[in-house]
PAMAR-976430 format. One record per residue (C-alpha): residue number from 1; y, x, z; residue in one letter. Coordinates in nm, 3 decimals, always signed. Example, Ala and Ser with C-alpha at 12.3 -4.5 7.8 and 13.67 -1.06 7.14 Angstrom:
+-----+---------+---------+---------+------+
| seq |   north |    east |      up | type |
+-----+---------+---------+---------+------+
|   1 |  -0.450 |  +1.230 |  +0.780 |    A |
|   2 |  -0.106 |  +1.367 |  +0.714 |    S |
+-----+---------+---------+---------+------+
REM end
This chain:
+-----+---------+---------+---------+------+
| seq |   north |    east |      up | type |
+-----+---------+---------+---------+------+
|   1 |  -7.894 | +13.494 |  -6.547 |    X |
|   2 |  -7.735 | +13.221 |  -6.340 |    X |
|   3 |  -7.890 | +12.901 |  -6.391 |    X |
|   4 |  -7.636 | +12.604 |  -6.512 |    X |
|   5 |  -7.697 | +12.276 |  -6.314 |    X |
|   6 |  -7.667 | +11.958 |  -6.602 |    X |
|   7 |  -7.674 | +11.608 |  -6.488 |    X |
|   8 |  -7.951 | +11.444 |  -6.526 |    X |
|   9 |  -8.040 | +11.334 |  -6.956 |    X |
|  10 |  -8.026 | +10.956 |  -7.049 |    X |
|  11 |  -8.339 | +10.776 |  -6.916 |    X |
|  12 |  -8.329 | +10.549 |  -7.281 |    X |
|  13 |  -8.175 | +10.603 |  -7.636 |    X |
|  14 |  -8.031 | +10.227 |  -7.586 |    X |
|  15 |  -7.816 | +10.141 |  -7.872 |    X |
|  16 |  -7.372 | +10.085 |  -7.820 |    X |
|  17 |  -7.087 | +10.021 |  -8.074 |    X |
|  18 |  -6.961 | +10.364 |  -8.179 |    X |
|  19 |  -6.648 | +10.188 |  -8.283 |    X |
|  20 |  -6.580 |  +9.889 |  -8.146 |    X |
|  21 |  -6.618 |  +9.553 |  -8.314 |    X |
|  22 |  -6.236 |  +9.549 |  -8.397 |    X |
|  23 |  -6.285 |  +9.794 |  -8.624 |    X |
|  24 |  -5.997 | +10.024 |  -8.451 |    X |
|  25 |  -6.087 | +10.374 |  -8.323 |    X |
|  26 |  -5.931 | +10.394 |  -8.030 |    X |
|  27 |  -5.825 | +10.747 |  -7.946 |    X |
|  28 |  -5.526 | +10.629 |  -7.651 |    X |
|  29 |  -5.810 | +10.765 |  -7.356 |    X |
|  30 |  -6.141 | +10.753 |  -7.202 |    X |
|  31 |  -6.052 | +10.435 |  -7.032 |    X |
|  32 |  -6.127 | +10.224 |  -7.374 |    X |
|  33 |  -6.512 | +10.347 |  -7.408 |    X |
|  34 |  -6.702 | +10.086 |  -7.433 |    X |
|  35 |  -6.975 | +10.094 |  -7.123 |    X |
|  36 |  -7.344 | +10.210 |  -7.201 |    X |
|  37 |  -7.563 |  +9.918 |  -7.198 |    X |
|  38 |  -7.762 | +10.049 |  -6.879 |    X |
|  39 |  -7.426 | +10.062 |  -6.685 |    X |
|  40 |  -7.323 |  +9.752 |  -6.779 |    X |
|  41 |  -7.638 |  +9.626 |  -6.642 |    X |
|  42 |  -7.640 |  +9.795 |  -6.351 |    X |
|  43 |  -7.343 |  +9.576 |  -6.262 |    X |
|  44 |  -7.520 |  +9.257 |  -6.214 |    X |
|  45 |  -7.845 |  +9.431 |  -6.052 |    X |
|  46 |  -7.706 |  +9.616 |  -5.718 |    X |
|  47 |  -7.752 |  +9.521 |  -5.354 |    X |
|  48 |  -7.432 |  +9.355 |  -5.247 |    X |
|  49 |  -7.318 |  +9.528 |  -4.868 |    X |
|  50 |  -6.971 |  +9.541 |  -4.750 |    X |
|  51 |  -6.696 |  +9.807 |  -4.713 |    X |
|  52 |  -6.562 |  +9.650 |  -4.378 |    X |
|  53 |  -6.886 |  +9.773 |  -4.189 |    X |
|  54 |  -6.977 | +10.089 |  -4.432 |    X |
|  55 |  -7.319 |  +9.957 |  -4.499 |    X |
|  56 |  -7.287 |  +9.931 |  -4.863 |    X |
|  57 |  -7.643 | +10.115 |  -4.972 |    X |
|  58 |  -7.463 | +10.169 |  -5.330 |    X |
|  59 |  -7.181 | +10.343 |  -5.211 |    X |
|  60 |  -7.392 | +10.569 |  -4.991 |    X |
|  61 |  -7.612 | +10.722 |  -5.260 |    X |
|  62 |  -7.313 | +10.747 |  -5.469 |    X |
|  63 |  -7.146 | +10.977 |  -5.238 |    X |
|  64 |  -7.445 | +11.136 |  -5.106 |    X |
|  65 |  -7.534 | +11.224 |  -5.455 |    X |
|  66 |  -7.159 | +11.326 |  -5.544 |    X |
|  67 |  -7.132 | +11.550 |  -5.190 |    X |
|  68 |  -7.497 | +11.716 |  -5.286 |    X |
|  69 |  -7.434 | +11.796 |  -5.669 |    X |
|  70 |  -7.085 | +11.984 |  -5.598 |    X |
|  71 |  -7.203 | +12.113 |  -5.221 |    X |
|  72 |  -6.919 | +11.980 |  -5.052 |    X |
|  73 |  -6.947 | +11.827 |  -4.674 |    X |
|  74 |  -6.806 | +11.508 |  -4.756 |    X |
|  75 |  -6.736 | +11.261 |  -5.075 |    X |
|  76 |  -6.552 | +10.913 |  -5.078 |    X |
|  77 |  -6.535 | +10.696 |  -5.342 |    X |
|  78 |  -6.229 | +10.523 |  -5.423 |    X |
|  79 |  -6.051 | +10.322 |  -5.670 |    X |
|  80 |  -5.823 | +10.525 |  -5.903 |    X |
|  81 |  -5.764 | +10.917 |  -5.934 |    X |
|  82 |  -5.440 | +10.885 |  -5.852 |    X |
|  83 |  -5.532 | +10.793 |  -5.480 |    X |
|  84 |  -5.750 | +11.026 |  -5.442 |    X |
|  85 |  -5.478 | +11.280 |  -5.516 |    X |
|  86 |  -5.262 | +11.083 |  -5.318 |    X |
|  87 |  -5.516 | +11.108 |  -5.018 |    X |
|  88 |  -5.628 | +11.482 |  -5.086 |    X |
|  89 |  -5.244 | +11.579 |  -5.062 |    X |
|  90 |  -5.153 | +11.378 |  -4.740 |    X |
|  91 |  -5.502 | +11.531 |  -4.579 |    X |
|  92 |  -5.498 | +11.889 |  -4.665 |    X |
|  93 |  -5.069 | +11.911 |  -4.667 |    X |
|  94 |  -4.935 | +11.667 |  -4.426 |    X |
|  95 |  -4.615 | +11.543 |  -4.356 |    X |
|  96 |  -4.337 | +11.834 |  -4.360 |    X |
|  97 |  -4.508 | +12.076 |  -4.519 |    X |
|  98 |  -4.526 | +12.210 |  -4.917 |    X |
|  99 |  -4.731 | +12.185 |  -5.197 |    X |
| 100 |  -4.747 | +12.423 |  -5.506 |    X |
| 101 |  -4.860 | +12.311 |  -5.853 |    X |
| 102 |  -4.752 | +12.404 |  -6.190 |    X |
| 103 |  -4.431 | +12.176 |  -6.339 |    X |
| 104 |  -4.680 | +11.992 |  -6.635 |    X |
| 105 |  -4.913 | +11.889 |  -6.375 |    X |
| 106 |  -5.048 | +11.481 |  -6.329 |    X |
| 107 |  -4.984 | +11.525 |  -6.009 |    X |
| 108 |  -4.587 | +11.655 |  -6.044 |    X |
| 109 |  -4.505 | +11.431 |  -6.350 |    X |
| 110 |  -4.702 | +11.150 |  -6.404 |    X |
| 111 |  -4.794 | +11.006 |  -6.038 |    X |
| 112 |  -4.424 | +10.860 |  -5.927 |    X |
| 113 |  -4.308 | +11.062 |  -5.670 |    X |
| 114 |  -4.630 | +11.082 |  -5.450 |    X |
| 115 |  -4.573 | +11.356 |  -5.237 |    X |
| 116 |  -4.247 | +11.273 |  -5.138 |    X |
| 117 |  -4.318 | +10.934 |  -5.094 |    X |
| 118 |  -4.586 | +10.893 |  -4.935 |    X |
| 119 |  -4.618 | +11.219 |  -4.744 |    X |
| 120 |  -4.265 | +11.358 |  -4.684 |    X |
| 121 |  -4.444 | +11.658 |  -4.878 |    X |
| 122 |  -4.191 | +11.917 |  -5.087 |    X |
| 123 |  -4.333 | +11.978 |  -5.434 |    X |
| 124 |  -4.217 | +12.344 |  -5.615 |    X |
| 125 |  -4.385 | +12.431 |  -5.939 |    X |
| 126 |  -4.507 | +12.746 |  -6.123 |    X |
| 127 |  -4.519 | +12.792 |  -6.502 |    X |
| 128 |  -4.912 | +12.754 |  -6.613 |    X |
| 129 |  -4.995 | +12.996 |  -6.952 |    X |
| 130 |  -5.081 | +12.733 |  -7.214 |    X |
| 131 |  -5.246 | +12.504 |  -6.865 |    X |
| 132 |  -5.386 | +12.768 |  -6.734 |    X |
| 133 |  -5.267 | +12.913 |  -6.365 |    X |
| 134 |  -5.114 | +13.251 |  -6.399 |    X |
| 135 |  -5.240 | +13.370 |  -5.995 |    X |
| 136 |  -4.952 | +13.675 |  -6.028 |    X |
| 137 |  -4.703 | +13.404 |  -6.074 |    X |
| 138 |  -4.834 | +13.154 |  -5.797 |    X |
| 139 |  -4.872 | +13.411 |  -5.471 |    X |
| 140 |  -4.496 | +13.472 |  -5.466 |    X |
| 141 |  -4.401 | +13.168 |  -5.456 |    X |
| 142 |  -4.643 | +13.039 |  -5.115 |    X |
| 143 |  -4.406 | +13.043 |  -4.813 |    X |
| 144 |  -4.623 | +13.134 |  -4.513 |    X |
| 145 |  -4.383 | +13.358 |  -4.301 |    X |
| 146 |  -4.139 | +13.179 |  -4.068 |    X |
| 147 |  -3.820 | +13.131 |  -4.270 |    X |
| 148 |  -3.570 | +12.845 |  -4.322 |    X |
| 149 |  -3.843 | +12.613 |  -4.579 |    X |
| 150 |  -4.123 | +12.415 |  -4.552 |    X |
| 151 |  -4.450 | +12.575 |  -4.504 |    X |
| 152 |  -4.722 | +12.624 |  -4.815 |    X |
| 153 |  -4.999 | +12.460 |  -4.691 |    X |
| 154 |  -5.176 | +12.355 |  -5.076 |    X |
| 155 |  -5.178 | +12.529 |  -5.424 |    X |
| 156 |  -5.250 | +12.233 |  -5.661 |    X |
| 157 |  -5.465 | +12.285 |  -5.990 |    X |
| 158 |  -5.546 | +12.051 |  -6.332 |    X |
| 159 |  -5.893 | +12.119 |  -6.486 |    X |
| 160 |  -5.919 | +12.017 |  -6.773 |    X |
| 161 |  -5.517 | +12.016 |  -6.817 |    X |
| 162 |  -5.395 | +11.681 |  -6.955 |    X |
| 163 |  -5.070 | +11.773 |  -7.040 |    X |
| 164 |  -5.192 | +12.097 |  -7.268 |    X |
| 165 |  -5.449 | +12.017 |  -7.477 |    X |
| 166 |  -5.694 | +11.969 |  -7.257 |    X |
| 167 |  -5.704 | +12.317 |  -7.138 |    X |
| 168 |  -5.996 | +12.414 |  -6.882 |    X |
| 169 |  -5.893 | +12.651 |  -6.640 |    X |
| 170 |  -6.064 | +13.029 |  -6.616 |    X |
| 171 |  -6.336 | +13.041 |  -6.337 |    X |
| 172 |  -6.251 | +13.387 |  -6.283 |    X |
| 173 |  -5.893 | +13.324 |  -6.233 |    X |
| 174 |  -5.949 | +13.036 |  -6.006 |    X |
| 175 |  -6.172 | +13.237 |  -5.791 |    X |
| 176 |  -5.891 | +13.485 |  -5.746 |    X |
| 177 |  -5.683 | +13.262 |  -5.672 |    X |
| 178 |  -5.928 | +13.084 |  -5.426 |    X |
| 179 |  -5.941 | +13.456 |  -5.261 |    X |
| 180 |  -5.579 | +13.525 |  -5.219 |    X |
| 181 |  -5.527 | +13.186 |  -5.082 |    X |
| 182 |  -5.779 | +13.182 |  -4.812 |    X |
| 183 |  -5.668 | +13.503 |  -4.669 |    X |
| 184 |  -5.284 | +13.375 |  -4.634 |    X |
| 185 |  -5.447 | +13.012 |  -4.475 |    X |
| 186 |  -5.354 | +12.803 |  -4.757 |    X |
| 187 |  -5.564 | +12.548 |  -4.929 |    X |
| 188 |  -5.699 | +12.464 |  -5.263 |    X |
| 189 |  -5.683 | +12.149 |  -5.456 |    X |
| 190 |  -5.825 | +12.046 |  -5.787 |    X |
| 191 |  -5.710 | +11.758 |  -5.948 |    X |
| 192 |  -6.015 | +11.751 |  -6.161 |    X |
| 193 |  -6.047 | +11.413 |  -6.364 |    X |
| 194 |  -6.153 | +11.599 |  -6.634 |    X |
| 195 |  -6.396 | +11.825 |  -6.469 |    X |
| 196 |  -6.750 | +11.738 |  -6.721 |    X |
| 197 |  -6.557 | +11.846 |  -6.981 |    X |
| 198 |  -6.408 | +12.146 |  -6.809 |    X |
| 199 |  -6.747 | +12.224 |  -6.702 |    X |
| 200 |  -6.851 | +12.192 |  -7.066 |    X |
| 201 |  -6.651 | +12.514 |  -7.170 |    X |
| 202 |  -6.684 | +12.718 |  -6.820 |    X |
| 203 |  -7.061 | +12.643 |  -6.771 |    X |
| 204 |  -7.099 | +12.712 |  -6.423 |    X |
| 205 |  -7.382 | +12.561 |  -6.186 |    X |
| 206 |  -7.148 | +12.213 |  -6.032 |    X |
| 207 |  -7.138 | +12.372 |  -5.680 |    X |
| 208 |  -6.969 | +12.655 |  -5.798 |    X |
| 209 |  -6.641 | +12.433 |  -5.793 |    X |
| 210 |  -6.726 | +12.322 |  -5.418 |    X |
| 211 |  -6.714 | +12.693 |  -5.347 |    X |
| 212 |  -6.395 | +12.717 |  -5.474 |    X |
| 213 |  -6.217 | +12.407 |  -5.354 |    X |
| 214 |  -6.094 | +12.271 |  -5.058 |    X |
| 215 |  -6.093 | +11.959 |  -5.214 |    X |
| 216 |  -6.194 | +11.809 |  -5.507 |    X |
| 217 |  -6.125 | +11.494 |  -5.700 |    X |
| 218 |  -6.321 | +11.386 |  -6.032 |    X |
| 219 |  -6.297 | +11.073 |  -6.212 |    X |
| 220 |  -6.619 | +10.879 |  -6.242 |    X |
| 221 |  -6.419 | +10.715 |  -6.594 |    X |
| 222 |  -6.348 | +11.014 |  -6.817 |    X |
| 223 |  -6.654 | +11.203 |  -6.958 |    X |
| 224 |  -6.883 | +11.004 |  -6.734 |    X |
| 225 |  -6.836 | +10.646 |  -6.815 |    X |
| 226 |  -6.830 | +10.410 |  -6.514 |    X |
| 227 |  -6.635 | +10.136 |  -6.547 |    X |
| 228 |  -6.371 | +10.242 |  -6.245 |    X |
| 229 |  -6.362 | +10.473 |  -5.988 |    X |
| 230 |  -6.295 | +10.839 |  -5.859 |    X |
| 231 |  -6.480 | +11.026 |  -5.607 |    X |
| 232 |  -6.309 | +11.258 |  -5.375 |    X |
| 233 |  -6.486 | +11.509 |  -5.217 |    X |
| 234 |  -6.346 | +11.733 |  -4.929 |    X |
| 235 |  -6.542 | +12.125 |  -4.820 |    X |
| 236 |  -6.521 | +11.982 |  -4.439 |    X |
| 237 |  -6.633 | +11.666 |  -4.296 |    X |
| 238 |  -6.364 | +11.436 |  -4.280 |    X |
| 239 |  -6.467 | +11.116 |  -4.445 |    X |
| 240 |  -6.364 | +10.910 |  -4.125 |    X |
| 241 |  -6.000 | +11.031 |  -4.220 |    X |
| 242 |  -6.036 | +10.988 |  -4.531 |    X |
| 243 |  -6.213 | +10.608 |  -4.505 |    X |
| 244 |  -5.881 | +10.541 |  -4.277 |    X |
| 245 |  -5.644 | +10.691 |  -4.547 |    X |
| 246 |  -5.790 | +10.455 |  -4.813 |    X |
| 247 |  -5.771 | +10.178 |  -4.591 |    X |
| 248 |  -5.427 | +10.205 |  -4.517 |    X |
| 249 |  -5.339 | +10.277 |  -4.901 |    X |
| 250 |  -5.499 |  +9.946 |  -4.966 |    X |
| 251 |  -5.829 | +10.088 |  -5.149 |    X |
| 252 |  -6.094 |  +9.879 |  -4.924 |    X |
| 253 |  -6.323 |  +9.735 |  -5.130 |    X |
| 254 |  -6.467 |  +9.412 |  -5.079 |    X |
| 255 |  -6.812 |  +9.494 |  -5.194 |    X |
| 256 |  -6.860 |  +9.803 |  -5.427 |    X |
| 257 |  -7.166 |  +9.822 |  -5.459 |    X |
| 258 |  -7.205 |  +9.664 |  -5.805 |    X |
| 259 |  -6.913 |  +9.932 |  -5.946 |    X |
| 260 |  -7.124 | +10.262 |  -5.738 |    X |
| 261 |  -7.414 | +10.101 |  -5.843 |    X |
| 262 |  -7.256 | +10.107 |  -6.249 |    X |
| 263 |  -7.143 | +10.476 |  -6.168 |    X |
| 264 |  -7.470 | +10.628 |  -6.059 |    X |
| 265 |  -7.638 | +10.453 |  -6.404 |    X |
| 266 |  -7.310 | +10.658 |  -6.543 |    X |
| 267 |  -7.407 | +10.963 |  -6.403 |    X |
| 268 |  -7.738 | +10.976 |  -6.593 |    X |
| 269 |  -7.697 | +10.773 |  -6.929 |    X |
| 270 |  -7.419 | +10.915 |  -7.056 |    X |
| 271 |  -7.514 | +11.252 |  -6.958 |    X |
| 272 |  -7.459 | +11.416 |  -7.290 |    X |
| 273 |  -7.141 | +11.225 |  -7.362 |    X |
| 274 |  -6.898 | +11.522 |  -7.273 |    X |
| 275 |  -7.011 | +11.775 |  -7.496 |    X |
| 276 |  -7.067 | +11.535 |  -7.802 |    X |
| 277 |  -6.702 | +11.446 |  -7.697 |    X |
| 278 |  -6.576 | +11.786 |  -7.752 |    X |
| 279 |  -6.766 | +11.830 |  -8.059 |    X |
| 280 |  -6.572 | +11.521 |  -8.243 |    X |
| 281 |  -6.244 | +11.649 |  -8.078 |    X |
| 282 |  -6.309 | +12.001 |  -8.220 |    X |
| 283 |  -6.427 | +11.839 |  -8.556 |    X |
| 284 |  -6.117 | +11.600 |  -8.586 |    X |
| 285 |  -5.909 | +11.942 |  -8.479 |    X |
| 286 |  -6.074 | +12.139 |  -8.768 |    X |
| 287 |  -5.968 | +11.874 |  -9.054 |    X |
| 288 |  -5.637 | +11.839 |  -8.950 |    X |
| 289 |  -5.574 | +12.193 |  -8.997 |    X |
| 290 |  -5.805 | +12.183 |  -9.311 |    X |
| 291 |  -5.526 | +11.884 |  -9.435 |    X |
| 292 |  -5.225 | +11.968 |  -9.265 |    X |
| 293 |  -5.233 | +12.352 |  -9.229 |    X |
| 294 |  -4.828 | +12.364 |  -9.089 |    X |
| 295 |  -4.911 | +12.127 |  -8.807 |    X |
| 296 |  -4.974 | +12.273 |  -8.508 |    X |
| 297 |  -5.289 | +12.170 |  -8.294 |    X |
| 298 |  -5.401 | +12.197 |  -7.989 |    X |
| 299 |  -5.760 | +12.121 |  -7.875 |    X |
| 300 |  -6.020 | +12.282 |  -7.646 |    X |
| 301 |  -6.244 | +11.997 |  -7.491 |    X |
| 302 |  -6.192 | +11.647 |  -7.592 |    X |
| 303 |  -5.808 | +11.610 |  -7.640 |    X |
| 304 |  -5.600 | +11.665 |  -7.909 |    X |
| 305 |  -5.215 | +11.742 |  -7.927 |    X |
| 306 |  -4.966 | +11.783 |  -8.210 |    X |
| 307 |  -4.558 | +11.710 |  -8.264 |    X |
| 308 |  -4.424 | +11.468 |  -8.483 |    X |
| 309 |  -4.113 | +11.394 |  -8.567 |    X |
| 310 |  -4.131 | +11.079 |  -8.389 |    X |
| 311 |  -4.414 | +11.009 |  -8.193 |    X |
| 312 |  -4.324 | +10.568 |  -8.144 |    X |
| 313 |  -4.346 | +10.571 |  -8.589 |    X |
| 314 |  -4.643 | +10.782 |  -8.594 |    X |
| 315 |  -4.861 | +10.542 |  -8.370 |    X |
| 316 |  -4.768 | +10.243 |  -8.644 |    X |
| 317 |  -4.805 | +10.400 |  -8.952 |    X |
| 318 |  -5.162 | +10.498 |  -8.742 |    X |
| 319 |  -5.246 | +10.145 |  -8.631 |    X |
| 320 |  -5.143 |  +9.994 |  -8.979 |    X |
| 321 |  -5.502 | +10.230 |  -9.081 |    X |
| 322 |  -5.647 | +10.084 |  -8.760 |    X |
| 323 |  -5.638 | +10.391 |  -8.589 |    X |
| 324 |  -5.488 | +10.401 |  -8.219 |    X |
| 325 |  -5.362 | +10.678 |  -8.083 |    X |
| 326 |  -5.091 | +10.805 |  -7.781 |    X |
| 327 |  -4.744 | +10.851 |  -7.792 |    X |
| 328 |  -4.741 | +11.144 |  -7.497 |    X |
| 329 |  -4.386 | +11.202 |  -7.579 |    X |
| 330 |  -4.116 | +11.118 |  -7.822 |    X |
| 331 |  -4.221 | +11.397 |  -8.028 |    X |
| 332 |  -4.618 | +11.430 |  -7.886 |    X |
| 333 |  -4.884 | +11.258 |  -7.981 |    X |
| 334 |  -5.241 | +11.243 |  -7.803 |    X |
| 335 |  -5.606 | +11.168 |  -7.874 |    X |
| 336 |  -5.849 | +11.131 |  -7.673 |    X |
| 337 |  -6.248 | +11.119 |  -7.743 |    X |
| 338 |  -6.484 | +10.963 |  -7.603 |    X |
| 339 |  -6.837 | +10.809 |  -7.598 |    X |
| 340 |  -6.685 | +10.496 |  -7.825 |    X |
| 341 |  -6.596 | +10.757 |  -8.071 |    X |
| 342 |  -6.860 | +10.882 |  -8.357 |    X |
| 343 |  -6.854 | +11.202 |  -8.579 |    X |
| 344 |  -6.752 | +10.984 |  -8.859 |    X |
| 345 |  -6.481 | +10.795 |  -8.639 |    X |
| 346 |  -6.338 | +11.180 |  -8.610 |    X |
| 347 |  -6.346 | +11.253 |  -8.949 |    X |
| 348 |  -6.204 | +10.838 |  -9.088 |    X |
| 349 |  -5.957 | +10.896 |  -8.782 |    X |
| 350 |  -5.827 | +11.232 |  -8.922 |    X |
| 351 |  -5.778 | +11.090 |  -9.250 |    X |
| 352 |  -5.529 | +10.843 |  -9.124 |    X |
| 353 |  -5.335 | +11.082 |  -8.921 |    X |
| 354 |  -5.278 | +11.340 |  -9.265 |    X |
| 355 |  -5.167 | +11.017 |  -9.426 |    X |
| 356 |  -4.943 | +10.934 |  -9.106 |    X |
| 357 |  -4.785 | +11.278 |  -9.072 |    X |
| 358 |  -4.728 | +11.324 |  -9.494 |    X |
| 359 |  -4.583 | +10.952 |  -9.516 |    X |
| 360 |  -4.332 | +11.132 |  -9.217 |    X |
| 361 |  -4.235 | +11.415 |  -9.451 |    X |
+-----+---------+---------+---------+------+
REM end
């Protein structure tokens, strides 16, 4: 039997707000969690070095611990996930070349334009099976012979999928993928935010992913709990590029050591936090289709999706119970759980949605 790498468990049982002192449970994203006391402190205890010269001691064990857990040669950390897509796409693509992801992807919808943009990069997209890649319907589609289009040089993937549910992808199907692709010279790209909770359902040892990947970015927010940040982590050695790239997208920082220092604390206090997080999700699932059995519901890790009729009157008939959730699209709505969020947050939170959605009938 293969053995599962975990992070590291929670060095105290400190005490935090479930819900926060507002009394709303906020279910709009991870980004609202309120931070474990041990990060929090860890903000105002780290070494201060600078960026400019690389000789922030933070930063370094940050990465060196984020290239060594997923085996990969090199890891940068950076501000947002959105640049680290932004630099993973201009490093392993390039100008005049093409990308491949599927056409509900962060990347393709929610991230402006960033291939073209920025990189001069054509974007086509496949149709994922409920977020998950379909690798019959991807190989077609990568242009590698000489013809009159841009050359396939990166197959984009979501784990866990934002836009479905938070769906994690099959490890079997992304090592098949991973196989094709290497023998036609393309590359592989995970856009993985959401990977602790994707690695909560797929339970594979956290190097199996650098095995996969070309290149890798996680969020350091979702699931883990730092108060900012993204790490992006590359099979090959290139963190001189990629120090350049962030540089010239205007992610220097002045002196991150306090935030690395915050994430690392992250890393091991809040340990458990992804798989309580899909237990609420899964529990707040499980009463709405207790209470509303016609509504549809989707829900694998720690998101939540249903339609409404309108999605902009749902969220205030929600608030007015002091519930906050997101409006994903005029008919979608989203919730997200987190560490800030308690079993009986789920269950009071549920409540007010089957109120919402019968006041709607």
């Amino acid at each position: 039997m293969k053995t599962v790498t975990r992070l590291a468990g929670p060095s105290s049982s400190a005490a935090f707000p479930a819900t926060p002192r507002s009394g709303l449970i906020d279910l709009r994203s991870e980004a609202v969690a309120p931070l474990h006391p041990e990060v929090r402190a860890a903000l105002c205890q780290a070494p201060e070095g600078s960026d400019s010269y690389d000789d922030d001691a933070a930063g370094h064990e940050l990465e060196a611990r984020m290239s060594e857990m997923f085996g990969m040669a090199s890891a940068l950390f950076v501000p947002t996930g959105r640049m680290a897509n932004a630099m993973a796409i201009g490093l392993l693509a390039g100008p005049g070349t093409e990308i491949l992801a599927d056409a509900d992807a962060h990347i393709v919808r929610s991230e402006y334009g960033l291939a073209a943009r920025l990189w001069s990069i054509q974007t086509r997209t496949f149709a994922p099976v409920g977020g998950r890649l379909n690798v019959l319907g991807v190989e077609p589609l990568l242009s590698v012979l000489e013809n009159t289009t841009m050359p396939t040089r990166l197959v984009c993937v979501e784990d866990t999928h934002a836009a479905c549910g938070g769906a994690p992808q099959e490890f079997k199907a992304l090592r098949q993928l991973a196989e094709r692709l290497a023998q036609r010279g393309v590359g592989l790209y995970c856009d993985g935010a959401r990977i602790w909770y994707a690695n909560v359902a797929q339970a594979v040892p956290w190097r199996a992913y650098g095995e996969l990947y070309d290149g890798l970015a996680v969020s350091l927010v979702k699931g883990i709990g730092a108060p900012c940040g993204a790490m992006l982590l590359m099979r090959e050695d290139r963190r001189k590029e990629m120090r350049d790239m962030r540089r010239m997208l205007g992610g220097a920082w002045v002196r991150p050591g306090p935030l690395a220092s915050a994430a690392l604390r992250a890393l091991d206090a809040n340990a458990a936090d992804p798989a309580r997080d899909c237990a609420n999700a899964a529990l707040f699932a499980q009463s709405l289709r207790a209470e509303l059995p016609d509504l549809h519901v989707l829900q694998e890790t720690n998101i939540v999706m249903f339609d409404v009729p309108d999605s902009a009157l749902f969220f205030e008939k929600c608030r007015a119970d002091r519930v906050l959730v997101f409006r994903f699209t005029p008919t979608r709505v989203r919730a997200v759980f987190h560490r800030g969020i308690s079993a009986d947050d789920a269950r009071t939170a549920a409540l007010a949605v089957r109120d919402a959605h019968l006041s709607s009938e």
